[in-house]
C-alpha positions as CSV (number, residue, x, y, z in Angstrom):
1,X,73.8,97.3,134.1
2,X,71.0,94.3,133.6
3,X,71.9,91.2,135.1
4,X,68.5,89.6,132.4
5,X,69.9,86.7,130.9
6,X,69.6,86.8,127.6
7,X,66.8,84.2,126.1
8,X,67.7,81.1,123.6
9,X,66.8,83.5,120.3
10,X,69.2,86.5,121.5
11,X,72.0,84.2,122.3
12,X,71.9,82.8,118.9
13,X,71.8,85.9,117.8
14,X,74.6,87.0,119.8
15,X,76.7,84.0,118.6
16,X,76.4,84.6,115.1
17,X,77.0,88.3,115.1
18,X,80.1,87.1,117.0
19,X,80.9,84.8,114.5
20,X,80.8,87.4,111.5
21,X,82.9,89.7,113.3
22,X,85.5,86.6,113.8
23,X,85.3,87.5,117.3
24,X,84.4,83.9,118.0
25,X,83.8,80.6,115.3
26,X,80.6,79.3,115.1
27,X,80.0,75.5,116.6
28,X,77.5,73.5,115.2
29,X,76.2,72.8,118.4
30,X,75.4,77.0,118.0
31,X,72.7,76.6,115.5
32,X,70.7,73.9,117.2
33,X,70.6,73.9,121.1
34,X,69.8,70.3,121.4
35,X,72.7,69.4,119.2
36,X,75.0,67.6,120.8
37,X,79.3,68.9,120.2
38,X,80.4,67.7,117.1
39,X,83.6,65.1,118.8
40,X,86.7,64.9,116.7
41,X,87.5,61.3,115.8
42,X,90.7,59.8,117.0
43,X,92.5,56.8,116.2
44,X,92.7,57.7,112.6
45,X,96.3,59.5,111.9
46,X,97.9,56.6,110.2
47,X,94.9,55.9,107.9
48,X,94.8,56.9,103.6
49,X,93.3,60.6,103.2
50,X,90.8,58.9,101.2
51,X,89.6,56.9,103.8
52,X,89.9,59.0,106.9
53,X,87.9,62.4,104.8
54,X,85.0,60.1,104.2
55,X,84.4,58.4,107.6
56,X,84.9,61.7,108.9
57,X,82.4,63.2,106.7
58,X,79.8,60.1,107.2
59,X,80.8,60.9,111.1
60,X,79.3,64.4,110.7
61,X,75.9,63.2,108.1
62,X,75.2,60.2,110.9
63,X,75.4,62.8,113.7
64,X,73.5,65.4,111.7
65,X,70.9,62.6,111.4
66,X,71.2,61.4,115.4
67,X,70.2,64.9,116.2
68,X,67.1,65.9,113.9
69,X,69.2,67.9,111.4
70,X,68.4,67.1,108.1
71,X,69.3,69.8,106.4
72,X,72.8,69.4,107.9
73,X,72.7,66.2,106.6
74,X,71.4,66.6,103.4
75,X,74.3,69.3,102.6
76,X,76.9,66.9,103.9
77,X,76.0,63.9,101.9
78,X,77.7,65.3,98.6
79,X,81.0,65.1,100.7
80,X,80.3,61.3,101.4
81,X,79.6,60.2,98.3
82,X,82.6,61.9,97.0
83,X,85.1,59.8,99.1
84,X,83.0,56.8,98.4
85,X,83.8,57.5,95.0
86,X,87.0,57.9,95.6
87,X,87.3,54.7,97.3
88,X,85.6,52.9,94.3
89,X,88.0,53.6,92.1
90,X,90.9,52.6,94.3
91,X,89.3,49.5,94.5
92,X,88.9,49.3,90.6
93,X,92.8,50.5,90.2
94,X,93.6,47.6,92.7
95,X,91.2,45.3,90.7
96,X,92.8,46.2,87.4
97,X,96.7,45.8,88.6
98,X,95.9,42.6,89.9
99,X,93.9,41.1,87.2
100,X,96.7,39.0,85.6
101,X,96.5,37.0,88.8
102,X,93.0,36.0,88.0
103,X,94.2,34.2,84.9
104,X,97.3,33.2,85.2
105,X,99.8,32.0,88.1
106,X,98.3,32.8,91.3
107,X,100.4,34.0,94.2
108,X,100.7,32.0,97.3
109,X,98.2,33.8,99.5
110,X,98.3,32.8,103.5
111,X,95.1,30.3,103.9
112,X,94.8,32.5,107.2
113,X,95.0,35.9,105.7
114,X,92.5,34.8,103.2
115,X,90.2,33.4,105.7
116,X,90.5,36.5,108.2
117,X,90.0,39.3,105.1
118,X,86.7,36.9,104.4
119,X,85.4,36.6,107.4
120,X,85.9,40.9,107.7
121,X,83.9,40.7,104.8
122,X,81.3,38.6,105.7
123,X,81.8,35.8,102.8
124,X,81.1,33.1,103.9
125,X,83.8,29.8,103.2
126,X,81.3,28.0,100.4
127,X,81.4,31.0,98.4
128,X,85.1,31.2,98.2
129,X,85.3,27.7,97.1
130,X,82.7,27.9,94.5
131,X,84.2,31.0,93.1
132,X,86.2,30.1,90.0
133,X,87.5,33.8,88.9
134,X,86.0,33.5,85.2
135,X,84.2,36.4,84.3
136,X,84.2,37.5,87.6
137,X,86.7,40.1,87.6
138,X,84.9,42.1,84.4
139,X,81.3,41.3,86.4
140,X,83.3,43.0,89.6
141,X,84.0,46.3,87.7
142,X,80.4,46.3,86.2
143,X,79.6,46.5,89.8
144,X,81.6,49.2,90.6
145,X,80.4,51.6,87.9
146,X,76.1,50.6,88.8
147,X,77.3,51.7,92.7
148,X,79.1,55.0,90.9
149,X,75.7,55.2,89.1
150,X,74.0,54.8,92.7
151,X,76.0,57.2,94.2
152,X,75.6,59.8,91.7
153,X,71.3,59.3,91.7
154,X,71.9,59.9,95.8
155,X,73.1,63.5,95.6
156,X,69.7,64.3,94.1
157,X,67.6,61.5,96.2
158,X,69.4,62.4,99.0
159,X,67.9,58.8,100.1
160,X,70.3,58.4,103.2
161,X,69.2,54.7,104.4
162,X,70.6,53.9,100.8
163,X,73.8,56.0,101.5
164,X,74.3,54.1,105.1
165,X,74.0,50.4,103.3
166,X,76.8,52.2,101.0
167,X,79.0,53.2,103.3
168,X,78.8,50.2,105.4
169,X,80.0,48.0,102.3
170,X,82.6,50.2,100.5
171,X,84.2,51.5,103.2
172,X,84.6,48.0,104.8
173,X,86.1,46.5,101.6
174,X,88.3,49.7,101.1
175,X,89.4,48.9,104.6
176,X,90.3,45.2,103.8
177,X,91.6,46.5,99.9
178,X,93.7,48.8,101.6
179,X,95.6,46.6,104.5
180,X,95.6,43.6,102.9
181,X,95.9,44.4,99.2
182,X,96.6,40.7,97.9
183,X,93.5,39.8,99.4
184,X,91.6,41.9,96.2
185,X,91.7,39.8,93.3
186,X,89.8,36.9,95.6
187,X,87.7,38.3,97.2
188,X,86.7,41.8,96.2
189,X,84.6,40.2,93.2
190,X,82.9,38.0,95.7
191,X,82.0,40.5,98.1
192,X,80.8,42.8,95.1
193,X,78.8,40.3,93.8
194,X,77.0,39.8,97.5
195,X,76.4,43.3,97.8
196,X,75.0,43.0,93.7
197,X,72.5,40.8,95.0
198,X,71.6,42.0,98.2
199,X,72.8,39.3,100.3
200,X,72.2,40.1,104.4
201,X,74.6,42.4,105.8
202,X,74.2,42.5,109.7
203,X,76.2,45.6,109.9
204,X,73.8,47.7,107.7
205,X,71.4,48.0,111.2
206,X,74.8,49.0,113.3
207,X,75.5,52.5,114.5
208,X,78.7,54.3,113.2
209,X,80.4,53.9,116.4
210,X,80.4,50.4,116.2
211,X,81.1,49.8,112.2
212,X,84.2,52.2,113.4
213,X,85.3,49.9,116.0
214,X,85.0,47.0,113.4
215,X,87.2,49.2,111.0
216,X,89.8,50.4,113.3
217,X,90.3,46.5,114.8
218,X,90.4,45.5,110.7
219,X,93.2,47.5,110.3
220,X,94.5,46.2,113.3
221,X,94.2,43.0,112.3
222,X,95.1,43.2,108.9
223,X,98.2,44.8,109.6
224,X,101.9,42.9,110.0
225,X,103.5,43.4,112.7
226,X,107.0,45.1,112.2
């Protein structure tokens, strides 16, 4: 019998005859030598299917991108913007429910709560004072349907800085929309409005391991205790 290990073009071979027999699955790490394997996420059990699918997808595309694989990349950005569709229009439904607020009696929001959801944000305090809520709820949801528009333009583009600046802002507000609803109707049309007009956003130039740190201690935050 040989004892000639087999080179790096016959093992792939090997693998993915293996793999169409189902004698063993394929890894990603299979297809690309220097790729490193693909790590599950933890941590996110108790989070919204909507939210845990698309970090998990923009997981794999920012990995994909780490290691060279465009392609890899390029087929998994449809899957992103689908949950950050999906995520806009929670936001929206939240928007919606809570736009008698906006114009009416006001419910006692915690000064601190509001203050901590801002500062997750990134809004600074003179904002929230200047905002008066006219016009900016409708302004909000004109918002949300140009980033739809966006979203839709990038699974031909396929322009992934664009998606990253994306992802970085909606999933962050979904994060804050979803743990600390009440927080919506204030803040949501501020932090849309920044986004709008391109206000800085330090967190566009961090890696995804550390805007998931920020999202997992948001929740943390965010949540009561009980």
């Amino acid at each position: 019998m040989s004892s000639i290990v087999p080179g790096p073009q016959k093992k792939l071979e090997q693998e993915i005859d293996a793999a169409r027999s189902g004698a063993k699955p394929l890894q990603a790490g299979d297809l690309n030598a220097s790729a490193p394997p693909q790590e599950e996420l933890t941590g996110l059990d108790d989070w919204p299917e909507s939210l845990r699918t698309t970090v998990e997808a923009e997981h794999s595309r920012t990995i994909a991108l780490a290691t060279n694989r465009r392609r890899t990349a390029d087929g998994v950005l449809p899957e992103v913007v689908r949950g950050l569709d999906q995520l806009l229009d929670e936001i929206a439904d939240r928007l919606q429910s809570d736009k008698p607020r906006l114009f009416g009696k006001s419910t006692a929001e915690p000064a601190d709560d509001l203050d901590t959801c801002a500062e997750l944000l990134g809004i600074p305090a003179d904002e929230i004072a200047a905002s008066t809520g006219r016009g900016e709820h409708r302004a909000a949801l004109r918002t949300i349907k140009q980033l739809r528009s966006q979203l839709k333009e990038l699974e031909s583009t396929k322009d992934h800085s664009k998606l990253t600046r994306l992802v970085t802002f909606i999933v962050r507000l979904a994060v804050v929309t979803d743990t600390a609803p009440d927080s919506t109707a204030p803040l949501a049309p501020i932090a849309l409005d920044r986004y709008a007009k391109s206000s800085p956003d330090t967190q566009w130039d961090w890696t995804f391991d550390q805007k998931l740190a920020f999202w997992k201690q948001a929740r943390t935050t965010l949540t009561p205790n009980t």
